[in-house]
N, C-alpha and C positions, 0 to 999 in steps of 0.2 A: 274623632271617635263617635259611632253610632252608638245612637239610642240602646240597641240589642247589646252592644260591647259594654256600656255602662251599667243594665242593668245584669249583666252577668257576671260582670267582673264587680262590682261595689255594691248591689244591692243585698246582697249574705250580710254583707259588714255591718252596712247600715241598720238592716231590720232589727240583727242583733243587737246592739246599741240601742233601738229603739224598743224593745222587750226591757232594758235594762232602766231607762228614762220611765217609762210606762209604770216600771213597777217600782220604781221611788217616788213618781208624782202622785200615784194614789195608796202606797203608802201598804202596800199589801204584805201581811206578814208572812215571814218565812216559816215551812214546819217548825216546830218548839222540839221534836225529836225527827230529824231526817235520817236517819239510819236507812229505813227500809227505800225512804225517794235516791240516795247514794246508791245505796247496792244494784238498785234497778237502774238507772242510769249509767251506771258502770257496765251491765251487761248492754243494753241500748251500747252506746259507746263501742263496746266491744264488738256490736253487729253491723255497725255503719262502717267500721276501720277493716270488718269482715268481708262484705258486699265491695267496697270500694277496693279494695287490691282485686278481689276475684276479678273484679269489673275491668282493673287496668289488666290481668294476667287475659280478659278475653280480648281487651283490642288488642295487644301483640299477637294473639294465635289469628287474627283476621288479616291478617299485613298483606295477605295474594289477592285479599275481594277488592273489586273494584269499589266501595265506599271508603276502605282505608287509604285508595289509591288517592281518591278526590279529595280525602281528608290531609293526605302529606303533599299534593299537588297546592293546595290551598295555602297551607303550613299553620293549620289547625291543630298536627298531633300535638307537637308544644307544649299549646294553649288547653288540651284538652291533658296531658297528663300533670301540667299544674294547676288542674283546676283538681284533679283527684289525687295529688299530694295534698293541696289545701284540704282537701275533706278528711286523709285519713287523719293527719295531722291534728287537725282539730278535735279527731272522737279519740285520738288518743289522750291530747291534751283533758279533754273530758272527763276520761277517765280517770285521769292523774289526779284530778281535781275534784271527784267523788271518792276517792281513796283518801284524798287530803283530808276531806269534810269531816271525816270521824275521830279526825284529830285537833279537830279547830276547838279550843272554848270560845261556848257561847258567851260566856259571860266577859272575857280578857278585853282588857283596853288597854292602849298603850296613849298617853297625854289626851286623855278619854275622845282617843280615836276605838271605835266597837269593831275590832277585827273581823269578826263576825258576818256581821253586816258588808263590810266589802267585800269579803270569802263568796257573801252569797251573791254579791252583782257580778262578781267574774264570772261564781259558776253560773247564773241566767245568762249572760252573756255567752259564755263556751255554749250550754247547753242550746240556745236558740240557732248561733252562727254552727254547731256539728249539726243539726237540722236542719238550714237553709243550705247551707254546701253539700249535705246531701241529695238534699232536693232539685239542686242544680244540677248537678252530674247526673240525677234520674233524671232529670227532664231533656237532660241531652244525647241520653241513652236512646231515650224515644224516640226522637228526632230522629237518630241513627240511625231505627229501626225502621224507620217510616219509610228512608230513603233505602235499603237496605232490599 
């Protein structure tokens, strides 16, 4: 596996994860009322799950130009329409999980486990990995366009 295949394929994951580390080693508090960071995240979400079908509905209408040609000669389509399942996937997951948030107490623990608190690593989590999977599929787009 190349360099390029690693950091395209597992670097989303990673940095995600790493957003999530980052913000428990220093401990940085979550809004005290997220309502309004939810609802805006929930539209975000809603526009990355937006962009990314349109995005796959345009490489199907290209399937006669000769870049989609090199791209199935290759056997990159694939690779490139699960890389834009993983994106919508995740802004929708996002979503899910901005909707959830208005239902979390803050205050509920369960064997003073702070539900809360983990509520909010997943959604940094989603939140960071629906913004790097995004970011990958634009940065591949360009590519596309450049050879194009």
């Amino acid at each position: 596996m190349s360099l390029s295949v690693i950091k395209e394929d597992i670097a989303p994951y990673l940095l995600a994860l790493l957003c999530v580390v980052v913000w428990l080693l220093f401990k940085t508090p979550f809004p005290k009322n997220p309502d309004a960071l939810f609802g805006a995240t929930a539209t975000v979400a809603s526009v990355f799950a937006s962009f990314l079908g349109v995005s796959k509905a345009l490489i199907l209408s290209i399937k006669e130009t000769p870049t989609y040609k090199v791209l199935k000669k290759l056997n990159q389509t694939n690779r490139l329409f699960s890389f834009l399942k993983a994106g919508i996937w995740s802004a929708v997951v996002l979503a899910a999980l901005s909707i959830l948030g208005f239902f979390i107490s803050h205050e509920a623990s369960v064997y003073k486990i702070p539900w809360f608190t983990i509520f909010a690593g997943f959604y940094i989590f989603s939140s960071a990995l629906s913004l790097f999977l995004f970011g990958r599929v634009t940065n591949i787009f360009f590519k596309l366009l450049n050879q194009a």
